[in-house]
C-alpha positions as CSV (number, residue, x, y, z in Angstrom):
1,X,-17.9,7.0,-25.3
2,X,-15.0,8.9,-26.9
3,X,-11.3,8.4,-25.5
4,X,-11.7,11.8,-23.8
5,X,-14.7,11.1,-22.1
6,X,-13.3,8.0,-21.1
7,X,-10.4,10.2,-19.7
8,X,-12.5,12.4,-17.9
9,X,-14.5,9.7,-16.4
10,X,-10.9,8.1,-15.1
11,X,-10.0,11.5,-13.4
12,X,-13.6,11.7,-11.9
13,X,-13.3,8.4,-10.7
14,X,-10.1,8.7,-8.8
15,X,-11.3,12.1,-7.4
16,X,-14.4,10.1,-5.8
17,X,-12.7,7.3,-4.7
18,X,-10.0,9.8,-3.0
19,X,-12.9,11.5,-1.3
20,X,-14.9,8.5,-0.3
21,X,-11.3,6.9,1.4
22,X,-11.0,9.7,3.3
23,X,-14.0,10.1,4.6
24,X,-13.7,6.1,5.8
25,X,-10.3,7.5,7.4
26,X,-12.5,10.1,9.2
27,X,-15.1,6.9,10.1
28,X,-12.4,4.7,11.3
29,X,-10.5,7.3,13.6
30,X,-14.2,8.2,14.5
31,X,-14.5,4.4,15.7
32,X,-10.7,4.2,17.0
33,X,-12.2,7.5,19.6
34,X,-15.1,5.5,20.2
35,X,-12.9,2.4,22.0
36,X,-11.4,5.0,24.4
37,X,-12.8,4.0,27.8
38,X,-14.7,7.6,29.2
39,X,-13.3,9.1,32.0
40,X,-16.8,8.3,34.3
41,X,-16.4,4.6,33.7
42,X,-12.3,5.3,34.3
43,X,-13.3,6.4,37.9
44,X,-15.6,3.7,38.5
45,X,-12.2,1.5,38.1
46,X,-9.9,3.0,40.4
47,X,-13.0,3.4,42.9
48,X,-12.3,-0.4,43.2
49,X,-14.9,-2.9,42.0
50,X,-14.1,-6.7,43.2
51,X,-15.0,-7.9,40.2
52,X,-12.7,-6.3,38.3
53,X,-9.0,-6.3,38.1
54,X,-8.6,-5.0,34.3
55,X,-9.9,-1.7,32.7
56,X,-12.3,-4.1,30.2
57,X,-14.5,-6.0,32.5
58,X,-14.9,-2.9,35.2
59,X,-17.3,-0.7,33.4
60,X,-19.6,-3.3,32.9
61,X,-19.8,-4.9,36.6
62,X,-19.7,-1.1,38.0
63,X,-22.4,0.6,35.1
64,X,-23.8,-2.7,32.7
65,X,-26.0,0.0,30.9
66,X,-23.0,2.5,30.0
67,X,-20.7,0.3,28.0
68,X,-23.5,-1.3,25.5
69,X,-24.5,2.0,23.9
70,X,-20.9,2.6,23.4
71,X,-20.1,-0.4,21.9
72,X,-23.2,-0.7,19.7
73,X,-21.4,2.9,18.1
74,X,-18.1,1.1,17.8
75,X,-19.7,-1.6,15.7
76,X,-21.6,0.4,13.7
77,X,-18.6,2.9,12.8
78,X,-16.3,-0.1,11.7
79,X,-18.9,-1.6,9.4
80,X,-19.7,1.9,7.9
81,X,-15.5,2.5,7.4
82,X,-15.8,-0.5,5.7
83,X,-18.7,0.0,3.8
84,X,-17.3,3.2,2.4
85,X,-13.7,1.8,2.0
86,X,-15.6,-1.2,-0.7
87,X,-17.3,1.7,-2.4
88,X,-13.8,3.8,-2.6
89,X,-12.6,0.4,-3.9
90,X,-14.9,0.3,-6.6
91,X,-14.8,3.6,-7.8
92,X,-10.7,2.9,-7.7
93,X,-11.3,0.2,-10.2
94,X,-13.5,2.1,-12.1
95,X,-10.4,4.9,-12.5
96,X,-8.3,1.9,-13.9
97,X,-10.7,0.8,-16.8
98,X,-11.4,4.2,-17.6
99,X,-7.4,4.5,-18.0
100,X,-7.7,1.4,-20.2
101,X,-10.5,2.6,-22.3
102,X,-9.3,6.3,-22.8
103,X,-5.8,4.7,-24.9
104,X,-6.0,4.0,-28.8
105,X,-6.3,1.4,-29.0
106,X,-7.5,0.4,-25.9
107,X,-4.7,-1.1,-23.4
108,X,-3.9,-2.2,-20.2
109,X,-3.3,0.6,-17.4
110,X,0.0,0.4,-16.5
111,X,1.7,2.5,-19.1
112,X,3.4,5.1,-16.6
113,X,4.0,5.8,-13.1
114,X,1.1,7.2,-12.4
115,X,-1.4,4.3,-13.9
116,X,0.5,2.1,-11.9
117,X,0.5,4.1,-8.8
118,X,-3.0,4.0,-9.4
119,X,-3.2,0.1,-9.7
120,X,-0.5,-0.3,-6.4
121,X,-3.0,1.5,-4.3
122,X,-6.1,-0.6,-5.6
123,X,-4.2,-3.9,-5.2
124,X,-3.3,-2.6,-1.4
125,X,-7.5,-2.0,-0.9
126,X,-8.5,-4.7,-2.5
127,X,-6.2,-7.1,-0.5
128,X,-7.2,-5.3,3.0
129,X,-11.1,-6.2,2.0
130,X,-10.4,-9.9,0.9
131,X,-8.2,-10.1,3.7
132,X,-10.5,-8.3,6.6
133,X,-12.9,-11.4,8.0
134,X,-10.4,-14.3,7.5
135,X,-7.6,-12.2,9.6
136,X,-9.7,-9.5,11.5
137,X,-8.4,-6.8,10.5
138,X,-10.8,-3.9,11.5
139,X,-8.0,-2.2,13.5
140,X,-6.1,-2.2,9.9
141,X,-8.5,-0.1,8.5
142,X,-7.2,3.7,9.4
143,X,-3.3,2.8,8.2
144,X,-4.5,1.1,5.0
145,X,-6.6,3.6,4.0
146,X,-4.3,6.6,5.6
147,X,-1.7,4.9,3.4
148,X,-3.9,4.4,-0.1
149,X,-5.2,8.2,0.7
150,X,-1.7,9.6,0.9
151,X,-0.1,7.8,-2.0
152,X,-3.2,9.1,-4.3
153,X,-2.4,12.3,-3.5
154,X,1.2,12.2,-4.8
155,X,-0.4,10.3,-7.6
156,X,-2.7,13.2,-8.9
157,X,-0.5,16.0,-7.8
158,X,3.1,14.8,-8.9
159,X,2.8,11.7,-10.9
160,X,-0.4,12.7,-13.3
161,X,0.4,11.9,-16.7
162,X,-2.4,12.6,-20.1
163,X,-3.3,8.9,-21.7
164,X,-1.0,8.1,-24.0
165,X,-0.8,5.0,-26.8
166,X,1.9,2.9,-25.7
167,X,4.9,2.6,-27.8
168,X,5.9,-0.4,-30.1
169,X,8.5,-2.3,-27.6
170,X,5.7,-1.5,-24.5
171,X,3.1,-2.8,-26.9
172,X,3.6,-6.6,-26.0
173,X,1.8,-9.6,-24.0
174,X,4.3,-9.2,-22.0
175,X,2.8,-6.2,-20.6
176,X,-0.1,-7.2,-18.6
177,X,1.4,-10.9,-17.6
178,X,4.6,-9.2,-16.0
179,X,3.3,-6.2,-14.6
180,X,-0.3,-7.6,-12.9
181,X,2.6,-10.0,-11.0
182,X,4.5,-6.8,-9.8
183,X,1.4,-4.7,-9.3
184,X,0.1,-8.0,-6.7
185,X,3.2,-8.5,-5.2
186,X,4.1,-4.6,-4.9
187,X,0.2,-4.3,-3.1
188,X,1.0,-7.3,-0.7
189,X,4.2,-6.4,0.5
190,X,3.1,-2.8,1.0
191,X,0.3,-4.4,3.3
192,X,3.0,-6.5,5.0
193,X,5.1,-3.1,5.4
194,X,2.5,-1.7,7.7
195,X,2.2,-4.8,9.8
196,X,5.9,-4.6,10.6
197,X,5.7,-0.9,11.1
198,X,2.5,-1.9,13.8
199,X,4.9,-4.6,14.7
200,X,7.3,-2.4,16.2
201,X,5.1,0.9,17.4
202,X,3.4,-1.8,19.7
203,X,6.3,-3.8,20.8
204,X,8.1,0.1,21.9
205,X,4.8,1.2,23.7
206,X,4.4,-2.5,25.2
207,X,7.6,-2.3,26.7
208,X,7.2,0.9,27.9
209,X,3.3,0.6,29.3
210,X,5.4,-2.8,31.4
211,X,8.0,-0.4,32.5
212,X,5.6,1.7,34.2
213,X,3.8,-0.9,35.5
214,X,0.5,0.6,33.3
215,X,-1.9,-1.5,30.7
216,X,-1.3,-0.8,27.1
217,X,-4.2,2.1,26.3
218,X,-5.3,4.1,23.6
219,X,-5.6,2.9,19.7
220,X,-3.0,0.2,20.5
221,X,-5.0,-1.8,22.7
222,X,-7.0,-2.6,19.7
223,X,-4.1,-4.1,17.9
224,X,-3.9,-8.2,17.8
225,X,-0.5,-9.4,20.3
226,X,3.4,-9.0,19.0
227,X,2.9,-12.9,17.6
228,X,-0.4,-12.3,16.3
229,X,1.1,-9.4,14.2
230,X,4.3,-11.3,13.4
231,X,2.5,-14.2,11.6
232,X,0.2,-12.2,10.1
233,X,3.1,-10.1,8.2
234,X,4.8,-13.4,7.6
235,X,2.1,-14.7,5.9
236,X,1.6,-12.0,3.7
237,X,5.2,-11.9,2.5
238,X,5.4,-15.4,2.0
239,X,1.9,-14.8,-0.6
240,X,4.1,-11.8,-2.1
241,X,7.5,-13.2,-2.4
242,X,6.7,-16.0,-5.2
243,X,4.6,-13.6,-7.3
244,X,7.5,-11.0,-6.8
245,X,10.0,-14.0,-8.0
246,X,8.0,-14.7,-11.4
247,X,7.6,-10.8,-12.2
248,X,11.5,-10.5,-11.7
249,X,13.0,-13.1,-12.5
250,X,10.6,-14.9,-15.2
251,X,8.9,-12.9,-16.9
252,X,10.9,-9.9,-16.7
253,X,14.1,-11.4,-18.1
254,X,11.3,-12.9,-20.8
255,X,10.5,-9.5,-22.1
256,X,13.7,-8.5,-21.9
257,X,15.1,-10.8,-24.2
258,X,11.9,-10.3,-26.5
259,X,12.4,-6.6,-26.8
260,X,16.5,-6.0,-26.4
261,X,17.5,-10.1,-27.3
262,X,18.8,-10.3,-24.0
263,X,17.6,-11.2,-21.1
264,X,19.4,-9.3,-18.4
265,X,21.0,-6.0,-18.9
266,X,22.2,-4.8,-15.6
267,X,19.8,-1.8,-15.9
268,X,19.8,0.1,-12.7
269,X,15.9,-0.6,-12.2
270,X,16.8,-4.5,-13.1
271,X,19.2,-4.4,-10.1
272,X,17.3,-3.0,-7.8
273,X,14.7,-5.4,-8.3
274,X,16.8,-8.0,-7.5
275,X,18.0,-6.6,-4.2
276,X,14.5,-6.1,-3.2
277,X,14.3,-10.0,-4.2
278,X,17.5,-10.8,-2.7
279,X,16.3,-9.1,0.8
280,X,12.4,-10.7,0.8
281,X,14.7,-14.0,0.2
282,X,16.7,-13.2,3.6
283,X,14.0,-12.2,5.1
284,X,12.1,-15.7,4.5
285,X,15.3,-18.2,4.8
286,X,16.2,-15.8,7.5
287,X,12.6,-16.8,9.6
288,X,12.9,-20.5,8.1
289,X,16.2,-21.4,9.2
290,X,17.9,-19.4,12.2
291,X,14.2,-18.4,13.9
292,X,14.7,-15.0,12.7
293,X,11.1,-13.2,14.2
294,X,9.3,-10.4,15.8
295,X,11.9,-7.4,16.0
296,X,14.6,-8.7,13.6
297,X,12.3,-9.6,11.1
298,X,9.9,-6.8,11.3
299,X,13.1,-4.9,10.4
300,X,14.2,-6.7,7.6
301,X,11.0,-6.5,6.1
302,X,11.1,-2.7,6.2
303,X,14.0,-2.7,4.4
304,X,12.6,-4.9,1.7
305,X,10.1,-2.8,1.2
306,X,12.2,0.5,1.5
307,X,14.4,-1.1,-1.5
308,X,10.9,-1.6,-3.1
309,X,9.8,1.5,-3.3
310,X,12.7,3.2,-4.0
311,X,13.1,0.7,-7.2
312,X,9.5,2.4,-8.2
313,X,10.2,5.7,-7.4
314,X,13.5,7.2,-6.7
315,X,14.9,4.9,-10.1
316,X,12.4,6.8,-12.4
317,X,13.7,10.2,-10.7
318,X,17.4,10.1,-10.2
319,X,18.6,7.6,-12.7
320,X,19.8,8.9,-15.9
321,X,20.9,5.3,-17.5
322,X,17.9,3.2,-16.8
323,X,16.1,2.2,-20.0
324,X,12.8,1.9,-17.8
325,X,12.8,5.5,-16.9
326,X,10.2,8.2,-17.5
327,X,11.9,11.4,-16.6
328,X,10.8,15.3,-17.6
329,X,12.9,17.1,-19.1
330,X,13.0,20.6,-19.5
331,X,13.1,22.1,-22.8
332,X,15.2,25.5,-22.6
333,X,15.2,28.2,-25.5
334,X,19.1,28.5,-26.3
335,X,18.5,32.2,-27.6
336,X,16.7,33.6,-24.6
337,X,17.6,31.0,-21.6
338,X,13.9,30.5,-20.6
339,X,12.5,27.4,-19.4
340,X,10.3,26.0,-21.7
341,X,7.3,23.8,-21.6
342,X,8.2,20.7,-19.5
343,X,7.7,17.4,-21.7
344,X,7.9,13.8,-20.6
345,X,10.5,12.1,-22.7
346,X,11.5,8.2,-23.0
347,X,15.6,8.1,-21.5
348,X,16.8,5.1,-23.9
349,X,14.6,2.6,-25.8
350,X,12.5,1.5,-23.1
351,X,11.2,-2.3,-23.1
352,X,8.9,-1.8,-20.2
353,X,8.1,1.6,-17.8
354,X,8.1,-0.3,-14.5
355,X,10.1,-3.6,-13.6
């Protein structure tokens, strides 16, 4: 296959997967309906059965035959969401290679924002599905892929850049041991981000369901207990945290050295990958030592990963000084004042386009 084809395939691919995600968004707010407890069996409740004194066990002592069907559709909904969400997966992967294979010579994908937008999101599906039996996490499956769905779409519409060859000082080892280590870590504490954010949407309607002296209902009821979620995103973080420490503070300040013969620079996107180390580090000593949990730390981790994505993002965009930086530039005709064609240009001699 030529480069171009190898291209196209890439673009195909990520169009597919971005299709088949959805539609396992569509299947898993399909199955998320499907818990709702119908309003017949509802009334069957508040007529009073003995049996029954919550709105699980009522239906079935007042109707046995009404809840089965519905729950045989529940099952079957989750494992076709996460049937389709494997195959998304694997056309996702598919995407990256063809990235890979579409270069000359052949590379790594992770040459520019958008490749490793592309790899972020795939790291993020690919941990929910290794993840899914060992931690349950059906109910996970509408924010994950809500999340990897969204994030695609500012991928193709705003990040897209053509396969390029990757210049000399990008051309190293370096490359693919430092940047798979950010990729993971970047994927995991994502993941963790949306535990923390279900962390405290549950905890808020919890507290108000107790206030008004109602059970918790709706989508939420589905979600594990406040300690169930707190371990779970502490778990996750703690798997992140030591990958993120050897992509930032190994093998990073490896490559520096290797390509500008030092190995820290204070370069803006340097520094804010060590505050988004420096706050994962709180947030861990923080649950180690003074028993920091649930709220607090569900916080604290939403900052981390604030400070993370703004390190990915918002450094590439408004910094003018980092030497990681991919920024457009607009090329201006000085005798007639129009805008020219809009060209991607290197700001500085850049060592690496990410971390």
């Amino acid at each position: 296959m030529s480069n171009t084809a190898w291209e196209t395939l890439s673009n195909q691919a990520v169009g597919a997967a971005g299709i088949v995600y959805f539609v396992a968004l569509v299947v898993y707010l399909a199955e998320w309906a499907a818990l709702r407890q119908p309003a017949a069996e509802r009334v069957l409740v508040g007529a009073g059965s003995a049996e029954a004194s919550d709105g699980a066990a009522a239906p079935e002592a007042s109707s046995p035959g009404a809840a089965a069907p519905r729950a045989a559709r529940v099952a079957f909904l989750g494992r076709l969401g996460l049937l389709l969400t494997a195959i998304a997966c694997a056309a996702h992967f598919v995407a990256l290679v063809g990235r890979g294979m579409a270069a000359d010579p052949n590379r790594v994908p992770w040459g520019n924002m958008y490749e490793f937008t592309l790899s972020g999101t795939f790291v993020v599906a690919l941990l929910y599905l290794v993840l899914y039996k060992k931690f349950a996490l059906g109910w996970m499956g509408p924010l994950v892929v809500g999340f990897v769905v969204a994030t695609l779409m500012v991928a193709v519409i705003w990040l897209y850049d053509a396969v390029a060859p990757l210049t000399e000082s990008l051309n190293s080892p370096w490359l693919v041991i430092h940047v798979i280590s950010a990729v993971i870590a970047t994927g995991a504490f994502s993941l963790g981000g949306i535990v923390s954010i279900v962390y405290l949407v549950r905890m808020r309607a919890q507290r108000r369901a107790a206030a008004a002296g109602t059970e918790l209902g709706g989508w939420l009821a589905r979600v594990p207990q406040l300690d169930a979620l707190d371990r779970l995103a502490y778990r996750v973080h703690a798997f992140a945290f030591p990958v993120w420490t050897f992509a930032v503070l190994i093998t990073g300040p490896i490559w520096a050295h290797e390509a500008w013969s030092r190995y820290w620079n204070w370069d803006p996107k340097e520094v804010w990958a060590f505050i988004t180390w420096v706050v994962y580090a709180g947030y861990l000593h923080a649950r180690a030592t003074a028993g920091w949990k649930g709220r607090k730390a569900a916080v604290l981790a939403l900052v981390g990963v604030a400070t993370l994505w703004f390190n990915f993002i918002g450094i590439n965009y408004f910094s003018t000084t980092s030497q990681h930086s991919y920024a457009a530039e607009r090329v201006v005709d000085a005798t007639t004042g129009a805008a020219g064609q809009v060209v991607e240009a290197t700001i500085g001699s850049v060592a690496e386009p990410l971390f």
